[in-house]
N, C-alpha and C positions, 0 to 999 in steps of 0.2 A: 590600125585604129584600136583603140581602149575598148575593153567593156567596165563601162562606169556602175558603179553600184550605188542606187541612191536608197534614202530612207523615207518613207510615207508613215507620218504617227507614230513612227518607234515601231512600229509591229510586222510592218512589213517592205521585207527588202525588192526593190524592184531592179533590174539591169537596164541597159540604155538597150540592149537589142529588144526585152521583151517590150518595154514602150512605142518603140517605134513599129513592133508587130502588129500594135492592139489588143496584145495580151493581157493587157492589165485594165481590170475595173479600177474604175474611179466613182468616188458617189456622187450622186446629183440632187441639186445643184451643190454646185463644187462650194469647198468651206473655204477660211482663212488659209486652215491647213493645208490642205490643194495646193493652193495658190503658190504660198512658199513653198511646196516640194516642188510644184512646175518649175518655177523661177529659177529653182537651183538646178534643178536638172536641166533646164534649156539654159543656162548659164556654162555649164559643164558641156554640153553637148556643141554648143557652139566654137568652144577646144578641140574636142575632139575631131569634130568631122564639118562640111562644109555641103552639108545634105539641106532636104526642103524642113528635116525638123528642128535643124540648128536653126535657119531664117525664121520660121514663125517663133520659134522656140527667145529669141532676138525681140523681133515684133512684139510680143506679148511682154515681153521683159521690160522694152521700155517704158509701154502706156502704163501696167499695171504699179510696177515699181514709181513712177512718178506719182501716182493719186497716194499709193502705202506710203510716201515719204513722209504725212502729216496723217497719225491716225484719228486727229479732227475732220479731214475730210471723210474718211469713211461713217465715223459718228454722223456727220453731218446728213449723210446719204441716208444711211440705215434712217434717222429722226424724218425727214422729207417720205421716203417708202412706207415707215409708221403715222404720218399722218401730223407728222407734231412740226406743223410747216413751223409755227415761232422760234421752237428748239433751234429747228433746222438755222432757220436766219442769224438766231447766236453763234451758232458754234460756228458757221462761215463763214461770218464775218469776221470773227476775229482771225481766221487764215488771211482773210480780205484787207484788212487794215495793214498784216505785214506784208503783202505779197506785193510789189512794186513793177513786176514783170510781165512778161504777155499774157499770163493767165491771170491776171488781176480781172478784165472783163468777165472772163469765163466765172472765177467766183459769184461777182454781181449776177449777172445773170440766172443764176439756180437763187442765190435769194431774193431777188426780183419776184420769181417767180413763186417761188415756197412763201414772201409775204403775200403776192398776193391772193392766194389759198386760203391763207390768214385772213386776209380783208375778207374774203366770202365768208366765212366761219363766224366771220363779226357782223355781218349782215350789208358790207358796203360793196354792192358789187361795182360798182362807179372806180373804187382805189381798185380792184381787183384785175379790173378790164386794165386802167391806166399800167398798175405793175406788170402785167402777162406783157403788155406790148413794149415796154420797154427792156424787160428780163429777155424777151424772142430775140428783140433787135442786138441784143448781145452777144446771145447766143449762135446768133447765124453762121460767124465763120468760122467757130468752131466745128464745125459742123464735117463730115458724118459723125465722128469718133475722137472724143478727147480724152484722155487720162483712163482709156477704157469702157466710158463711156457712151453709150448710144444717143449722141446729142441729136439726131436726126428722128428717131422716135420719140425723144422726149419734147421737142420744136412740134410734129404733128399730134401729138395728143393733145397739148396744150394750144396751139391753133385749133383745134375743135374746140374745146372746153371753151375759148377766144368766142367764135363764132354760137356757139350756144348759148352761153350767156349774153353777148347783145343782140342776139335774137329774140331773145325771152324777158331782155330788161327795156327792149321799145314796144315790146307788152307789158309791162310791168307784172312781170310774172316773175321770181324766181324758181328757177331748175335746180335739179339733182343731180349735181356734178360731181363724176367722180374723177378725182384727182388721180396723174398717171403716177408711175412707179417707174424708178429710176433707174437701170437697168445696165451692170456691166457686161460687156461681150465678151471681152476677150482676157 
């Protein structure tokens, strides 16, 4: 078997033994840059050898690589995390309108949900409740984990949010919802 020598940030060289020791710091949370050095290292390592860190090294390759194919969807994520649900709605949609495929639901569904964040912001929680339950029912069978993402924590935050708000809006009370944060794992 090889000892692969890869590059992190230009500054530092790392080998395939000492990663797979745990000898190597990585920062947290992990950047773009991370990301691509994994990628390619678990790209390469999955050449080399036929071990547990070529498989995940595989695993993470897929989902991650599939959401970096369009780096409107990561805009889109970071804009929903920041708060700027409208943003968020533009920029996915327009992956939405070309995307004809099985993840055409899954697009809908996060701006489903990111307008209806929107609709709260605007004071309509009536549109808000309506989009949350239509954006979840999308979302469903994506579910645990699509494109790397945690579709499964993001379904129960916003099922709470769901439930707090028509709880609060057959008092006619509005609440203090904090919108969840979109959350890649792997």
């Amino acid at each position: 078997m090889g000892e692969g020598i890869f590059r992190f940030n230009e500054h530092r060289r790392i080998t395939l033994a000492r990663l797979r020791e745990g000898r190597v710091r990585v920062p947290w949370p992990p950047s773009t840059a991370f990301y691509v050095f994994f990628l390619s290292a678990a790209l390469r390592a999955q050449f080399l050898s036929r071990d547990r860190f070529a498989a995940l090294g595989r695993m993470c390759l897929n989902v991650r690589m599939q959401a970096q194919d369009d780096p409107r969807f990561l805009k889109g994520i970071q804009e929903f995390n920041d708060g700027l649900f409208f943003e968020c709605h533009e920029t996915l949609e327009e992956i939405w309108l070309e995307d004809h495929g099985d993840d055409r639901k899954f697009y809908q569904g996060i701006i489903q949900i990111a307008a209806g964040y929107f609709k709260l912001e605007q004071g309509v929680p009536a549109g808000a409740l309506k989009l949350w339950r239509m954006g979840l029912e999308k979302l469903v069978p994506y579910s645990p984990v699509h494109f790397g993402i945690g579709v499964e924590a993001l379904i129960q935050a916003v099922e709470g949010n769901l439930a707090e708000l028509a709880a609060k809006e057959a008092s006619d009370t509005t609440p203090a919802i904090q919108p969840p944060s979109i959350h890649f794992i792997c």
